[in-house]
One Martini backbone bead per residue (centre of mass of N, CA, C, O) as a GRO file, in nm:
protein
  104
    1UNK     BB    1  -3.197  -1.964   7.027
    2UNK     BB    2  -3.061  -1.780   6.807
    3UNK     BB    3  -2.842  -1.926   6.737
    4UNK     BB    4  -2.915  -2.140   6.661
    5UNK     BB    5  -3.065  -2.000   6.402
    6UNK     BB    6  -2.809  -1.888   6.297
    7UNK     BB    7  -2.687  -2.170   6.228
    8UNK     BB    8  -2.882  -2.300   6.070
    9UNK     BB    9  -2.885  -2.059   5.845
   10UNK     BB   10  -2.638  -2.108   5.764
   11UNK     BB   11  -2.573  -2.379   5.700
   12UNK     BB   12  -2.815  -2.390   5.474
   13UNK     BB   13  -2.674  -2.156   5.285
   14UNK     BB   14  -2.458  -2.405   5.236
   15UNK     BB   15  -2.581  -2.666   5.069
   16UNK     BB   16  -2.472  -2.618   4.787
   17UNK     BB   17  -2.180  -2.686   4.814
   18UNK     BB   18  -2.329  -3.050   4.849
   19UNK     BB   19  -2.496  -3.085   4.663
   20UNK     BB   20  -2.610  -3.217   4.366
   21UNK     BB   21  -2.566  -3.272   4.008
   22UNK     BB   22  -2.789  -3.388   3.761
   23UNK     BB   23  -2.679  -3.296   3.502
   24UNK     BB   24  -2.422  -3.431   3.552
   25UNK     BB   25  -2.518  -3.697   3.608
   26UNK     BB   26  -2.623  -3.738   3.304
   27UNK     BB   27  -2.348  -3.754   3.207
   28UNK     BB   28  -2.218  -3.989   3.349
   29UNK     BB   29  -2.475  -4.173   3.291
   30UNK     BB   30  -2.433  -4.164   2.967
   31UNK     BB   31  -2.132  -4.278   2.956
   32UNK     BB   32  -2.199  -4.548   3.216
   33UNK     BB   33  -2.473  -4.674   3.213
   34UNK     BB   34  -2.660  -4.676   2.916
   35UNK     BB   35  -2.612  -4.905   2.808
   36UNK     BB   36  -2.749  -5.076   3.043
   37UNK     BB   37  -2.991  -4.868   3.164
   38UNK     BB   38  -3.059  -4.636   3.011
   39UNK     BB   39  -3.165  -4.358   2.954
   40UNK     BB   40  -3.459  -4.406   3.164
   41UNK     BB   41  -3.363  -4.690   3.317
   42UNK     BB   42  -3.447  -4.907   3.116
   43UNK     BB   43  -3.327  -5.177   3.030
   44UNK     BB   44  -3.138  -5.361   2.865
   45UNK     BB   45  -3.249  -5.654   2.697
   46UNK     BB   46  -2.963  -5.747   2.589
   47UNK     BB   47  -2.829  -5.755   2.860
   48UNK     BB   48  -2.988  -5.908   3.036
   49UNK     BB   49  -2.980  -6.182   2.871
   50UNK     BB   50  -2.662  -6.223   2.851
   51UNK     BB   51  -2.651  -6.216   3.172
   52UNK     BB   52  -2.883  -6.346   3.297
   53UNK     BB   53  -3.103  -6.134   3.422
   54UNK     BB   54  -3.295  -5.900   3.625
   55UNK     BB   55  -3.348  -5.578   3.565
   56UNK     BB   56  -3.448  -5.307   3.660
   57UNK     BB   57  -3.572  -5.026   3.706
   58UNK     BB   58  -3.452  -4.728   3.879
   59UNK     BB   59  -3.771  -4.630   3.921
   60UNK     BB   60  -3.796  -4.832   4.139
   61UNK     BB   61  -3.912  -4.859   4.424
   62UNK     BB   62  -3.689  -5.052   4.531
   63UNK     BB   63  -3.457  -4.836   4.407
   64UNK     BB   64  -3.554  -4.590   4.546
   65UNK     BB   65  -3.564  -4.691   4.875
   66UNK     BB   66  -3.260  -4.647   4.869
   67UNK     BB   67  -2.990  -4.536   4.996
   68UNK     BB   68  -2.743  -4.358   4.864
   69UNK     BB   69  -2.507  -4.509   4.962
   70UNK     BB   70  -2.587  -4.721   4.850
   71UNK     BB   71  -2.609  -4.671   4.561
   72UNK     BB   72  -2.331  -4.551   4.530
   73UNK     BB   73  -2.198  -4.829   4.615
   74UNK     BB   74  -2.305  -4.975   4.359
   75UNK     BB   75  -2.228  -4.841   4.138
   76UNK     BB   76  -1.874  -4.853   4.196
   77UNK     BB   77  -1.895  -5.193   4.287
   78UNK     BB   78  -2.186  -5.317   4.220
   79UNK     BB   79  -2.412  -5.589   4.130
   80UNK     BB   80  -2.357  -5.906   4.107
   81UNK     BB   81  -2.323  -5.879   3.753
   82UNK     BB   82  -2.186  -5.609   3.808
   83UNK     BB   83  -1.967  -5.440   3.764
   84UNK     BB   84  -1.739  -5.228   3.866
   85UNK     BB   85  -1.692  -4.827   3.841
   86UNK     BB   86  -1.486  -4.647   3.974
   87UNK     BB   87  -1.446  -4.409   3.775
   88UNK     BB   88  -1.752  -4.262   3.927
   89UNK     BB   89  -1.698  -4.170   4.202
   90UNK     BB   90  -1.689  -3.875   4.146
   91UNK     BB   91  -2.003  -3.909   4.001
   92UNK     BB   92  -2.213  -4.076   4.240
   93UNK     BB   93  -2.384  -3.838   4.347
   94UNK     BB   94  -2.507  -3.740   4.088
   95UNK     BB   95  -2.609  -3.974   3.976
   96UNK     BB   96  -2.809  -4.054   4.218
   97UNK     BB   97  -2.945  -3.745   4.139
   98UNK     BB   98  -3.050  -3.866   3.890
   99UNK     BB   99  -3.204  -4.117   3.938
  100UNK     BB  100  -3.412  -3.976   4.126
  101UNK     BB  101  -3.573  -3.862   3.855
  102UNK     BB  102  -3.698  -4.197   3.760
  103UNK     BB  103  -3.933  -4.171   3.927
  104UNK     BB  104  -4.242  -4.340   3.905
   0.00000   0.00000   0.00000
């Protein structure tokens, strides 16, 4: 039992080394999301109108629900009439850890 908590305590301690980094997300998000998706998440509404969607608000209930790994996919690869965004695969991370603090 002491093992496992030694095990437990060091993994823990190092989980800083692959947290994601919220601010880092905000500098890649302001670079290639808000033209699109707004400084807060909120659609900019001439693209909306121009693309003929609607998009949600990055804070919505519905985009918050879903999983890192999926908003990660969405990001890089895109959704529906969004293009894909290969450039930020290496900041999908980051910017997933942005979006999270868009939550209404």
């Amino acid at each position: 039992m002491k093992k496992l908590f030694i095990l437990a305590f060091a993994l823990g301690s190092f989980s800083w080394l692959s947290a994601a980094d919220t601010a880092a997300g905000k500098a890649a998000y302001d670079v290639s999301c808000k033209k699109c998706h707004g400084a807060d998440g909120t659609p900019v509404a001439a693209i909306a109108k121009m693309m003929k969607v609607e998009m949600r608000h990055l804070g919505d209930k519905a985009v918050q629900a879903k999983p890192d790994a999926e908003l990660k996919k969405e990001t890089v690869d895109g959704i529906g009439k969004m293009k894909a965004m290969p450039q930020v695969a290496k900041d999908a991370d980051n910017i997933v850890a942005f979006m999270r603090t868009l939550k209404k």
